[in-house]
C-alpha positions as CSV (number, residue, x, y, z in Angstrom):
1,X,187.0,181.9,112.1
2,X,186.3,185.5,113.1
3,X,188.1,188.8,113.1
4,X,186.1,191.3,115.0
5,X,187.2,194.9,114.6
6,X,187.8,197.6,117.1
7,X,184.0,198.4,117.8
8,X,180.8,196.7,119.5
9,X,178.6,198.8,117.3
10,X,180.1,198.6,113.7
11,X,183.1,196.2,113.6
12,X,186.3,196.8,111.6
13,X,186.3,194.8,108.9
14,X,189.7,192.7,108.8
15,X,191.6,189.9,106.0
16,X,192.0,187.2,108.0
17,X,190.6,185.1,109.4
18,X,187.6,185.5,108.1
19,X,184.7,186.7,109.3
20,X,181.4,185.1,109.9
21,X,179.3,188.0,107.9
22,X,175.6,188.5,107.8
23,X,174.8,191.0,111.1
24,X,175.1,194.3,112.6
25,X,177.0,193.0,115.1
26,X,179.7,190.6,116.0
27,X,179.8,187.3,117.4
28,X,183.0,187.3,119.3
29,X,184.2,184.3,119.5
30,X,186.4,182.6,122.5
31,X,189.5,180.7,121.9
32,X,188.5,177.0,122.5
33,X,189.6,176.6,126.0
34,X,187.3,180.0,127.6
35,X,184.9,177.6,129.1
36,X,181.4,177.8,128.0
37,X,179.8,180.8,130.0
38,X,182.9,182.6,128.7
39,X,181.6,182.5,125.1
40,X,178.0,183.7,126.2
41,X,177.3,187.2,123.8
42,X,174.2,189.6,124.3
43,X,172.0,189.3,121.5
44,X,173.4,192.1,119.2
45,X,176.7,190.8,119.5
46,X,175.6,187.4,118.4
47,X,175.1,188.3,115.5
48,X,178.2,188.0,112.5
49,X,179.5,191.0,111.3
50,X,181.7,191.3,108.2
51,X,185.5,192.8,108.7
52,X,185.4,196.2,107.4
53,X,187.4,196.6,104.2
54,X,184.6,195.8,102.0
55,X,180.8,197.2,103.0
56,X,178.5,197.0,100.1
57,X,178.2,199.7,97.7
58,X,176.6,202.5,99.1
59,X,176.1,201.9,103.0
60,X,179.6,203.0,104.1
61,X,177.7,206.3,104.0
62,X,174.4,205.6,104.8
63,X,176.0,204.3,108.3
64,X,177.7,207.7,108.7
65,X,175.2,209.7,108.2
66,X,172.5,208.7,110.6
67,X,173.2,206.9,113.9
68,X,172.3,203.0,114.1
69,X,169.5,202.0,115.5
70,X,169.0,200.1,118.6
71,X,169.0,196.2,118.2
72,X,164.8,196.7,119.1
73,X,164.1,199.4,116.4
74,X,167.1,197.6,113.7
75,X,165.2,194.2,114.4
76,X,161.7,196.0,113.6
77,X,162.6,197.4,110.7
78,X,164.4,194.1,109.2
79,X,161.2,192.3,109.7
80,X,158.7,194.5,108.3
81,X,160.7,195.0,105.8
82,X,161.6,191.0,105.1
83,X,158.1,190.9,105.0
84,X,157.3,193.0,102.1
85,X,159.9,191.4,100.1
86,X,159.4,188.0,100.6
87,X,156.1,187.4,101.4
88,X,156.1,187.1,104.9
89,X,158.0,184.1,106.0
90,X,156.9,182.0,102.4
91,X,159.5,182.9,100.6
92,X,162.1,182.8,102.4
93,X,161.2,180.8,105.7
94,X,164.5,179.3,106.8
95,X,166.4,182.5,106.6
96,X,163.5,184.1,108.5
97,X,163.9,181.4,111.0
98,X,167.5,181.4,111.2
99,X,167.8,185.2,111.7
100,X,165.1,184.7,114.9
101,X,167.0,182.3,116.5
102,X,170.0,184.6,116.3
103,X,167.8,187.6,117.4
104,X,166.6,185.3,119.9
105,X,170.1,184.3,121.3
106,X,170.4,180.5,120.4
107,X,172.4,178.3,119.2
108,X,172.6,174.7,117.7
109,X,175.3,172.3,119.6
110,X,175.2,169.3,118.3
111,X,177.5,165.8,118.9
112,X,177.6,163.8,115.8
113,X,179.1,160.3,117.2
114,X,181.8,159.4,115.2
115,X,182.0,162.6,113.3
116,X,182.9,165.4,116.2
117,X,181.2,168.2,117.8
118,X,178.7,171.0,115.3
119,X,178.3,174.3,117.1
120,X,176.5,177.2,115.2
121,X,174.6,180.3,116.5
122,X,173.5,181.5,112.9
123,X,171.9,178.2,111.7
124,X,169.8,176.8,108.7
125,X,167.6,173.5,109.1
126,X,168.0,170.5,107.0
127,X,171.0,171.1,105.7
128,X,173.5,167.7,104.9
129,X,176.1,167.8,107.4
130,X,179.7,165.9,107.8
131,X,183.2,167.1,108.4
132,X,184.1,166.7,105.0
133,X,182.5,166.4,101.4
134,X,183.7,165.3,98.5
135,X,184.9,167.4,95.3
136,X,183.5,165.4,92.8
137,X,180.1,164.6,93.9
138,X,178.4,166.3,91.5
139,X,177.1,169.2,93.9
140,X,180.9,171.5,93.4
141,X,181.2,171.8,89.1
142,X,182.6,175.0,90.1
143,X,185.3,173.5,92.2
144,X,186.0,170.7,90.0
145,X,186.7,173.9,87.1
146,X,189.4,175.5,89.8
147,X,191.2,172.2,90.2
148,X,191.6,172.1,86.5
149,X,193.0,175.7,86.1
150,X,195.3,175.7,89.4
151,X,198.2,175.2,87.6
152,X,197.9,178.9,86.4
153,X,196.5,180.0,89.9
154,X,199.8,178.6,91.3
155,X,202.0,180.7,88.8
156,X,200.1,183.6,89.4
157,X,200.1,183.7,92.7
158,X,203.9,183.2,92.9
159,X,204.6,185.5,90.1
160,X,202.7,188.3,91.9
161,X,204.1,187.3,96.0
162,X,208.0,187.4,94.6
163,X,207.7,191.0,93.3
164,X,207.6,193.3,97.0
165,X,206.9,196.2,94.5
166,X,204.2,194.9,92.7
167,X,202.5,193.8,96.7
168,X,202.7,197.1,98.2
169,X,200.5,198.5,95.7
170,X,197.6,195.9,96.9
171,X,195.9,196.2,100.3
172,X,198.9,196.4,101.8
173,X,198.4,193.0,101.5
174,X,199.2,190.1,103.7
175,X,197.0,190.8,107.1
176,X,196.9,188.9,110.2
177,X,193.9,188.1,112.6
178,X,193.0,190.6,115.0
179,X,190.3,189.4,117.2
180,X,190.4,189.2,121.1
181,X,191.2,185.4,120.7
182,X,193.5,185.6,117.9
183,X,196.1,184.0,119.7
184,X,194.3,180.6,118.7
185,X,195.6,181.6,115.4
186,X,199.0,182.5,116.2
187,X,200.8,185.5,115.7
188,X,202.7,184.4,112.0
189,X,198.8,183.3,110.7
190,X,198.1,185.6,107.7
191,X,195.7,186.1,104.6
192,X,195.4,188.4,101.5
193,X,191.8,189.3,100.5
194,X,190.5,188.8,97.0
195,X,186.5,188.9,98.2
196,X,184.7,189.7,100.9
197,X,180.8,189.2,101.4
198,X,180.4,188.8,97.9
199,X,182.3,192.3,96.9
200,X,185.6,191.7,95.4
201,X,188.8,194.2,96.6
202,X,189.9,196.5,93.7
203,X,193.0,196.6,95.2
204,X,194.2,193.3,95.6
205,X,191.7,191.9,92.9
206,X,194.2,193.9,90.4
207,X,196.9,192.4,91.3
208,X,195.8,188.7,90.8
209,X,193.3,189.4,87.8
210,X,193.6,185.8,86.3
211,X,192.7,184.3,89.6
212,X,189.7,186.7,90.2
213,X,188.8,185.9,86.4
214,X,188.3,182.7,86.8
215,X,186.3,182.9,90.0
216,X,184.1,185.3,88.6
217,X,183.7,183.1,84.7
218,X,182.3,180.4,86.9
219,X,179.5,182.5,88.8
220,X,180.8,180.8,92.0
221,X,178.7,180.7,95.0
222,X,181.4,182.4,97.2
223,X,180.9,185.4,100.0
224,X,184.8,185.3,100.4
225,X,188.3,184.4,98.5
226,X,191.4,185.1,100.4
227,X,194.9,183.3,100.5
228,X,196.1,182.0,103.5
229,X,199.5,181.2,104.5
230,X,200.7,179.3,107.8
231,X,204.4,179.3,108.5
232,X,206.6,176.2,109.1
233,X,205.8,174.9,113.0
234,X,202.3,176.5,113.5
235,X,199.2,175.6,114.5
236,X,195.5,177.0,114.7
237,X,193.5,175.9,118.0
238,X,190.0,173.9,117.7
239,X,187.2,176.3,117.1
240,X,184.3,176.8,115.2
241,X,183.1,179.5,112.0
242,X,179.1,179.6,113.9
243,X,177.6,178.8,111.2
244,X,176.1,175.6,108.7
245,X,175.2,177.2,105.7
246,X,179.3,178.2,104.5
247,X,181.7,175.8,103.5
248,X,185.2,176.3,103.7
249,X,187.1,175.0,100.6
250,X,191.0,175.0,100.5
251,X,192.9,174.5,97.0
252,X,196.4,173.2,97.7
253,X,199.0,175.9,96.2
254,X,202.1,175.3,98.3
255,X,202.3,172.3,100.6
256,X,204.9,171.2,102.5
257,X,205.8,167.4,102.5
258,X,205.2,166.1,106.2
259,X,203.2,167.0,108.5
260,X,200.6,169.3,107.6
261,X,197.0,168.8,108.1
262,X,193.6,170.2,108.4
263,X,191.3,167.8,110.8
264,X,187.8,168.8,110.9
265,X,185.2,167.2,113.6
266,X,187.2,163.8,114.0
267,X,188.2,163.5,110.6
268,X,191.7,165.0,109.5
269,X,193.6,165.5,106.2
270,X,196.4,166.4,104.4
271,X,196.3,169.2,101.3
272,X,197.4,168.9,98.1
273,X,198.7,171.2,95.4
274,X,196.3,171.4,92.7
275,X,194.1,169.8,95.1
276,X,190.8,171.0,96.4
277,X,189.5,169.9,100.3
278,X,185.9,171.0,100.9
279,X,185.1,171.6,104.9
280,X,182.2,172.1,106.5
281,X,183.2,174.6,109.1
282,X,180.7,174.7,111.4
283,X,182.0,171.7,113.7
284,X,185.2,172.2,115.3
285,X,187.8,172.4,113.2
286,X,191.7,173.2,113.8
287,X,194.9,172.5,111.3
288,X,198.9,172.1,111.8
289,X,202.0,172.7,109.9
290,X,204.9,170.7,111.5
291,X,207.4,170.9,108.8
292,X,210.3,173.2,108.0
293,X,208.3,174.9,105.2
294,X,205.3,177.6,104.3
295,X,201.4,176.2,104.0
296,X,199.5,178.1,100.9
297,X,196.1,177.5,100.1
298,X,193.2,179.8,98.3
299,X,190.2,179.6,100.3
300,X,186.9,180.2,99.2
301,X,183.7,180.5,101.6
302,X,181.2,180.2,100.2
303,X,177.0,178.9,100.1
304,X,176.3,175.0,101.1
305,X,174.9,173.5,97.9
306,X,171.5,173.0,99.5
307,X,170.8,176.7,100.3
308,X,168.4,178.7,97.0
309,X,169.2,181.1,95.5
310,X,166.1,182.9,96.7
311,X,167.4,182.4,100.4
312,X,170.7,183.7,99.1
313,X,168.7,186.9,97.9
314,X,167.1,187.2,101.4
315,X,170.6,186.6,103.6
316,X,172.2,189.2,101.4
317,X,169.5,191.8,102.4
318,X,169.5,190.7,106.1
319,X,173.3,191.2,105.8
320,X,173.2,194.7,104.0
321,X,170.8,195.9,106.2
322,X,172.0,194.7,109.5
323,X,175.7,196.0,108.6
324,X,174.1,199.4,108.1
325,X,171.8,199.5,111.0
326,X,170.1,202.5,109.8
327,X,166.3,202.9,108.4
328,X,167.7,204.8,105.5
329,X,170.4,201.5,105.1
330,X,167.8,198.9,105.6
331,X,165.9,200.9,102.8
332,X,169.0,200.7,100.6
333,X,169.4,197.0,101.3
334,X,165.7,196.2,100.1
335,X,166.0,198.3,97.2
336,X,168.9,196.2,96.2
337,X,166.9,192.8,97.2
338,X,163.9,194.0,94.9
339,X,166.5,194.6,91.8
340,X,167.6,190.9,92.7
341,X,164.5,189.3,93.2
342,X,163.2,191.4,89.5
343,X,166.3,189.5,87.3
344,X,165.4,186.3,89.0
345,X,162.1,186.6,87.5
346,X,160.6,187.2,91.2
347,X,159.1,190.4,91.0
348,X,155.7,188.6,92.5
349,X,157.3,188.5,95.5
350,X,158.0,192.3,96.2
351,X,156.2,195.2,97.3
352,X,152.9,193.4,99.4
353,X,149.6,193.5,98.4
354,X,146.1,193.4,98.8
355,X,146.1,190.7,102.0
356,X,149.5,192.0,103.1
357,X,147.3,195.9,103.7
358,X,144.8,194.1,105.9
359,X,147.5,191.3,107.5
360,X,148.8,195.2,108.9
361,X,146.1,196.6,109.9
362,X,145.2,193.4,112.2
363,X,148.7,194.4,113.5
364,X,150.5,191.4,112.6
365,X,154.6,191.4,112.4
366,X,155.0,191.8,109.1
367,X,157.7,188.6,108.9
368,X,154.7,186.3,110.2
369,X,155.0,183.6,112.8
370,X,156.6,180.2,113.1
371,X,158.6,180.5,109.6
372,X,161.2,178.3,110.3
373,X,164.9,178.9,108.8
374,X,167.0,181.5,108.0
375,X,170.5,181.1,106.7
376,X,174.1,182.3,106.3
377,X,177.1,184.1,104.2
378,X,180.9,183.5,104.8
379,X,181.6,182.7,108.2
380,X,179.2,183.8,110.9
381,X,176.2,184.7,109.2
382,X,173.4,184.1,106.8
383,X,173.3,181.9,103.7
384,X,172.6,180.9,100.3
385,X,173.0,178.4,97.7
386,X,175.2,177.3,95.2
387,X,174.1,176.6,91.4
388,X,173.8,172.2,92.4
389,X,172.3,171.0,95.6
390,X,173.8,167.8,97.4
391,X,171.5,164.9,97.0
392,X,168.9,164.2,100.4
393,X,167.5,160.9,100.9
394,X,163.9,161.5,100.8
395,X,163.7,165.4,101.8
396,X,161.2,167.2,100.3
397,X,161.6,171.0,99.7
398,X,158.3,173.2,99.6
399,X,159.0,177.0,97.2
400,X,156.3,179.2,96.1
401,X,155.6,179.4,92.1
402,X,157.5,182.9,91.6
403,X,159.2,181.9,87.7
404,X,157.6,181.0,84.3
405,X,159.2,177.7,84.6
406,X,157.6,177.6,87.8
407,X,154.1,178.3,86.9
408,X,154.0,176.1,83.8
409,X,155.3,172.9,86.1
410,X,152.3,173.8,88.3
411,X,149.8,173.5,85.7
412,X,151.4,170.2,84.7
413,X,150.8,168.4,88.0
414,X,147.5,170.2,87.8
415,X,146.7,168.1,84.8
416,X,148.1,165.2,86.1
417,X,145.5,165.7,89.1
418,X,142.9,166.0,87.1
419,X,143.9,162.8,85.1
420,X,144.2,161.1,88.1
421,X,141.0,162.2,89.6
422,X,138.7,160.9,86.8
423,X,135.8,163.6,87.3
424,X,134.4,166.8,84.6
425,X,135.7,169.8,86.3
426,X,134.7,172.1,83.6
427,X,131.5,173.4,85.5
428,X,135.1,175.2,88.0
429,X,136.1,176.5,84.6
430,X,139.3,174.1,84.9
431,X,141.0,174.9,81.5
432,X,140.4,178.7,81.7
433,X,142.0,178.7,85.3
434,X,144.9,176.9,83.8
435,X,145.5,179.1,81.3
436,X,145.2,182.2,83.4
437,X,147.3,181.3,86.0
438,X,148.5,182.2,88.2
439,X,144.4,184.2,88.4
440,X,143.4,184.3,91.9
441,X,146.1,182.3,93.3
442,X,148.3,185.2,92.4
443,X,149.7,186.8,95.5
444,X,148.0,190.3,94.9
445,X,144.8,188.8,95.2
446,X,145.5,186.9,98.5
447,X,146.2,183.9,96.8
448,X,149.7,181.6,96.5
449,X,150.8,179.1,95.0
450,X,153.3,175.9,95.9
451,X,155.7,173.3,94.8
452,X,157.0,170.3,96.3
453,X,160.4,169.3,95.1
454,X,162.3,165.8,95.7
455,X,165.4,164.7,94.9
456,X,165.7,162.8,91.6
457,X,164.5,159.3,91.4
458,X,163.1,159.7,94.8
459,X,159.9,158.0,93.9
460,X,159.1,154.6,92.5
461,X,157.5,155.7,89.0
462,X,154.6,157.4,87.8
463,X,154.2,161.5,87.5
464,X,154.2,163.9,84.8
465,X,157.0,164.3,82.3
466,X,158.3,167.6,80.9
467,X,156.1,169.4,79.0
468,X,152.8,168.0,80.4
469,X,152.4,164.3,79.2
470,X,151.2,162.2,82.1
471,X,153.4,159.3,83.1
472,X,156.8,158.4,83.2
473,X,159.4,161.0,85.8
474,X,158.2,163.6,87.8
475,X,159.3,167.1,85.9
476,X,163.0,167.5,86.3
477,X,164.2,170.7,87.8
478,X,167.9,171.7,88.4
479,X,170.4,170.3,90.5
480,X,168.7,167.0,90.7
481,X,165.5,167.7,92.2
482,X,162.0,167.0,90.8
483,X,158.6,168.5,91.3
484,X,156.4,166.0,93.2
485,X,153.1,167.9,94.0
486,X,151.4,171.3,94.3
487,X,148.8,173.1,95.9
488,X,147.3,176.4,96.1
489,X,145.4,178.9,98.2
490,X,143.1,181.6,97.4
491,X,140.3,184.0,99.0
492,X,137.2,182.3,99.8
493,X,134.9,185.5,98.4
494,X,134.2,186.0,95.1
495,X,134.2,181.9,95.2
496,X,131.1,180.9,97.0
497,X,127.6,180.9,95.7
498,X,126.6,179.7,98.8
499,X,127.4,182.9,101.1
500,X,127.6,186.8,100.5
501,X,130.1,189.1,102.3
502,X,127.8,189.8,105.8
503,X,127.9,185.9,106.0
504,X,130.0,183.7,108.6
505,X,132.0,180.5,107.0
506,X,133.2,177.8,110.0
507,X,132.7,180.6,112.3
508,X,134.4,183.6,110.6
509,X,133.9,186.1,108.5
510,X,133.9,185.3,104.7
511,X,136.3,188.1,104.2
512,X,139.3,186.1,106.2
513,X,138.5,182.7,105.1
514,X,140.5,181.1,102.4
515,X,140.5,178.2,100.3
516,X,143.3,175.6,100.0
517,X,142.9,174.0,95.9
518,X,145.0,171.6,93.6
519,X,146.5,169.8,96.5
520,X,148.0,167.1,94.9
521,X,150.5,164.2,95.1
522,X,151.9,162.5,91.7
523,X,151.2,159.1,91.9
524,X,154.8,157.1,92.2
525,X,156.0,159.9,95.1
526,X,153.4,159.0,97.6
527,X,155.5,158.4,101.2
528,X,157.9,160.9,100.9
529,X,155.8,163.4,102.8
530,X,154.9,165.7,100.4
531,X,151.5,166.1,100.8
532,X,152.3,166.7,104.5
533,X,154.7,169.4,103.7
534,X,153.0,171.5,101.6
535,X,149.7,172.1,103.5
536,X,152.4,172.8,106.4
537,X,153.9,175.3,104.7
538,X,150.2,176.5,103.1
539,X,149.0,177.0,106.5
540,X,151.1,180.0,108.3
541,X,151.8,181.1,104.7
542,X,147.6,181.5,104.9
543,X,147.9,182.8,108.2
544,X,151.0,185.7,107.4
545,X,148.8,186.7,104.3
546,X,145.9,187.6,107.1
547,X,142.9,184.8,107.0
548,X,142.0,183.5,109.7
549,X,140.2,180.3,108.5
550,X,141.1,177.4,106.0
551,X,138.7,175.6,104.3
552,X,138.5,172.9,101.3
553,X,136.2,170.3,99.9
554,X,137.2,167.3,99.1
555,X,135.3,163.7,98.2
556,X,134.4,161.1,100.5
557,X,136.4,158.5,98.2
558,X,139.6,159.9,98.6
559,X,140.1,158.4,101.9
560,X,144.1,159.2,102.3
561,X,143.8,162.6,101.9
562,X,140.7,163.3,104.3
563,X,143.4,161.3,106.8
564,X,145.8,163.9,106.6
565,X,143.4,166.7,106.2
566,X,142.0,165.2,109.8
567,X,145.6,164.8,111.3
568,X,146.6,168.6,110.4
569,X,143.7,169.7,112.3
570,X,140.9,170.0,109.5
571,X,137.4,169.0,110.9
572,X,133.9,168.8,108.7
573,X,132.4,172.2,108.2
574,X,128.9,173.2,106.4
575,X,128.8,173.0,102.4
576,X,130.4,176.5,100.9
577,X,129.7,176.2,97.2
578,X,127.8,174.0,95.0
579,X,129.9,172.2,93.8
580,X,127.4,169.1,91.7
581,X,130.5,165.8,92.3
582,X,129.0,163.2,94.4
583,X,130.1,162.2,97.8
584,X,131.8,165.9,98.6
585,X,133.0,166.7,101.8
586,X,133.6,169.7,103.5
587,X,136.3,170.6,106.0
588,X,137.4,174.0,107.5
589,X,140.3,174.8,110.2
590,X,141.1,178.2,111.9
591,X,144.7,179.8,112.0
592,X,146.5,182.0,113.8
593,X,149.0,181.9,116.8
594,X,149.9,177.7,116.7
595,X,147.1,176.6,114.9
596,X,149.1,177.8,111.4
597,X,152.1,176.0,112.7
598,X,151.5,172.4,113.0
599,X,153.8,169.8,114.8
600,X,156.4,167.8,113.1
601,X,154.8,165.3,114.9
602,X,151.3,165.7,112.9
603,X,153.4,164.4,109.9
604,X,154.2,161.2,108.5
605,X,155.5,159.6,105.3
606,X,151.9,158.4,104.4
607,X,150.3,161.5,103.1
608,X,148.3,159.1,100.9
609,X,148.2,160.9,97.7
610,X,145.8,163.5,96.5
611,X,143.3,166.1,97.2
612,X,140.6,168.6,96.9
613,X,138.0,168.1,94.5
């Protein structure tokens, strides 16, 4: 549901519907009948704007006071700026990738059989998809808390609608849909905003302060509240919100008996006072009310469950910055991205460093190559996640060590590796590395650092427990995921007794080779992939940071991994440091362009276990 305002360059912002938020510009959408070259946008207007009522704090005026840029300049600066903040496509990859596509014009059309049609231009891989989901799964505690206080919702809403008085003084307050193709909506369709992108009205927030209370006690994952009402005999057409990473969730507060329904994809259903509905918006969706009385629900839009909270940092800047489409607003939308990132305990992740000052000077884009993802906000945008993901048969998730949390679950599997491993490390200095961390893994010296996560139970046994003991579950993170394996990277010089800085490794020069370490497996996860996925994501993160050569060294026993090293593209090199184990082998591979992007197809379940030596 979209509401495009007046303008191609900034849109109005409007109450209802709802916008798809998260660009500079807006994705008009066509009325379900305009045939299919009728919907085509240009680029800039592909992207979701949010209606106008609400900008974020501070770029109403940054907008007026320097013209926008043009969609070229606005899409340089987003990504040089992305880049800084969140480590070149690492951090944040599937926003990154999302927002491309966008950029880029495309969209995802998808037939599910049996479930209906899924069409999205601002799109984020992987994400669980099905017209409807379920309350009380487990992934919506927040929704499950509004059920349980609707009652008093109920009251105040009806206490507040009944006095005309008491309305006026709102945002004058009940607003219909204005878009070109609002007619799919029907002239009697209106709403009355509580939130929008995340920023709650004064106005109308006033008026219903219970409601708006109990949102806000609950730290809910929503980009937009808003009442809707749909008179007795109405109807809104089959179309589609554009985008997969906001749901649409509808709690019941006056419903006729009858006749009234919401069908999403092929799937339809009645609401229920008291009642919650969660929808997934992005396939086409349309709802009737053929009874003699008024349809009132509370909608909320808000993050799909399996979006981070880190991506929900970097869609809020892309959508702050791309609403001001200014260099002086896409400054303001990264300062406000960097105060984010610092209470999330993510300050590693801002302002660039050493690798990043050279990656510039080779002229690279500063948001890297082949990231894949980027993600959403309330209807047509970018995303983020809510506090509990769904559950995902075997998917494994790959996010760079930024928290304490983090770090320590890192040197767990590391000590589970070298458990596993059976050899005396101490001539690497093992236990000092472990207790410096994150040392030259840290992202200032050209180094990162990974996690694999999996869904609970997704293994078969055998891992490292909380607080370090080897054995038993994987270390439990939140919302039902668990750390599988690791791995790290880190500049070759400095690490090498074997070369000095004139010197050529594999071909290049030792200043832009680095060294994947700890790549490791915990033993009861093995065919889930997770070996696969993190030296995927190692290698363009290796490539964004500016080497332009991998290498590792491994032992000739280890016969799984030197598979998968072999499949990703890893062949022998010469010997690079001394290290004393028996049977070592040495393997190097360059990057750059689609050598740091491997094919899904190089990957398989089997990534056999664990790693470097």
């Amino acid at each position: 549901m979209a509401a495009p305002g007046a303008s191609v360059a900034i849109c109005a912002r409007t109450a209802a519907p709802r916008a798809p938020v998260g660009g500079h510009r807006q994705h008009l959408a066509a009325p379900a009948s305009a045939a299919p070259q009728q919907r085509r946008q240009s680029r800039r207007r592909r992207i979701p704007s949010p209606p106008a009522a609400t900008l974020a704090p501070g770029l109403e005026a940054l907008r007026a006071a320097a013209p926008p840029l043009s969609e070229e300049h606005l899409a340089q600066a987003v990504r040089s700026a992305f880049g800084e903040l969140f480590w070149g496509a690492l951090a944040a990859p599937r926003v990154l990738a999302s927002f491309e596509r966008v950029m880029a014009g495309e969209e995802h059309i998808q037939e599910h059989p049996g479930l209906g049609l899924e069409h999205s231009n601002s799109y984020i891989e992987g994400l669980s998809t099905q017209p409807f989901f379920e309350v009380h799964c487990g992934a919506y505690k927040w929704l499950e808390a509004i059920e349980q206080q609707a009652a008093e919702i109920q009251q105040e809403f009806f206490e507040v609608t009944a006095d005309a008085d008491l309305a006026r003084k709102g945002n004058n307050i009940w607003v219909p849909a204005v878009r070109g193709d609002a007619g799919g909506y029907g002239d009697d369709w209106r709403t009355l905003v509580l939130q929008d992108r995340g920023h709650w009205d004064e106005n109308n927030a006033l008026l219903f302060p219970r409601t708006a209370q109990i949102v806000k006690d609950l730290n809910a994952p929503t980009q937009e509240v808003f009442f809707a009402r749909q008179p007795a005999g109405t109807g809104i057409k089959s179309h589609t919100d554009y985008v997969n990473f906001i749901q649409t969730s509808h709690l019941g507060l006056q419903v006729p008996e009858g006749d009234c329904w919401i069908k999403v994809g092929e799937e339809k259903r009645n609401w229920e006072e008291g009642k919650v509905i969660v929808c997934h918006t992005s396939f086409m969706h349309e709802t009737s009310n053929n009874t003699d009385g008024e349809r009132v629900v509370l909608i909320f839009r808000h993050f799909h469950p399996e979006v981070t909270p880190l991506e929900r940092v970097a869609l809020q800047f892309l959508f702050d910055a791309l609403d001001a489409g200014t260099a002086a607003g896409v400054a303001a939308a990264a300062a406000a991205a960097r105060q984010s990132l610092a209470g999330m305990g993510a300050a590693s992740l801002v302002g660039g460093g050493s690798r990043g000052s050279k990656k510039h000077k080779k002229g690279k884009g500063a948001a890297g190559g082949g990231s894949k993802g980027f993600g959403g906000a309330a209807p047509k945008g970018f995303g983020g996640k809510a506090t509990l993901p769904l559950p995902r048969c075997n998917a494994v998730a790959v996010r760079p060590v930024i928290t304490p949390d983090q770090l320590q679950e890192f040197r767990n599997v590391t000590r589970a590796y070298l458990e596993w491993l059976g050899e005396d490390l101490s001539f690497q200095q093992i236990e000092s590395e472990l207790d410096s961390l994150p040392g030259s893994y840290a992202g200032e010296r050209g180094g990162a650092m990974l996690l694999a996560y999996a869904p609970t139970g997704s293994g078969n046994g055998g891992g490292v427990a909380s607080g370090g003991a080897i054995g038993g579950a994987a270390t439990p993170s939140s919302g039902g995921e668990e750390v599988v394996g690791a791995v790290a990277l880190r500049a070759l010089a400095g690490h090498t007794g074997t070369f000095s800085p004139g010197d050529a490794v594999a071909g290049a020069p030792l200043a832009d080779v680095c060294e994947m370490k700890r790549l490791f497996v915990l033993p009861g996860h093995h065919g889930l992939g997770a070996g696969a996925a993190l030296v995927r994501a190692l290698l363009p993160a290796a490539a964004e940071l500016g080497y332009g050569c991998m290498v590792l060294d491994t032992l000739e026993r280890l016969e799984g991994a030197n598979k998968l090293y072999r499949r990703l593209g890893f062949s022998a090199c010469q010997r690079y440091n001394d290290c004393p184990l028996p049977g070592v082998l040495y393997f190097a591979r360059q990057l750059g362009g689609e050598a740091s992007a491997p094919s899904s197809s190089s990957f398989d379940a089997g990534d056999g276990g664990a790693f470097d030596s």
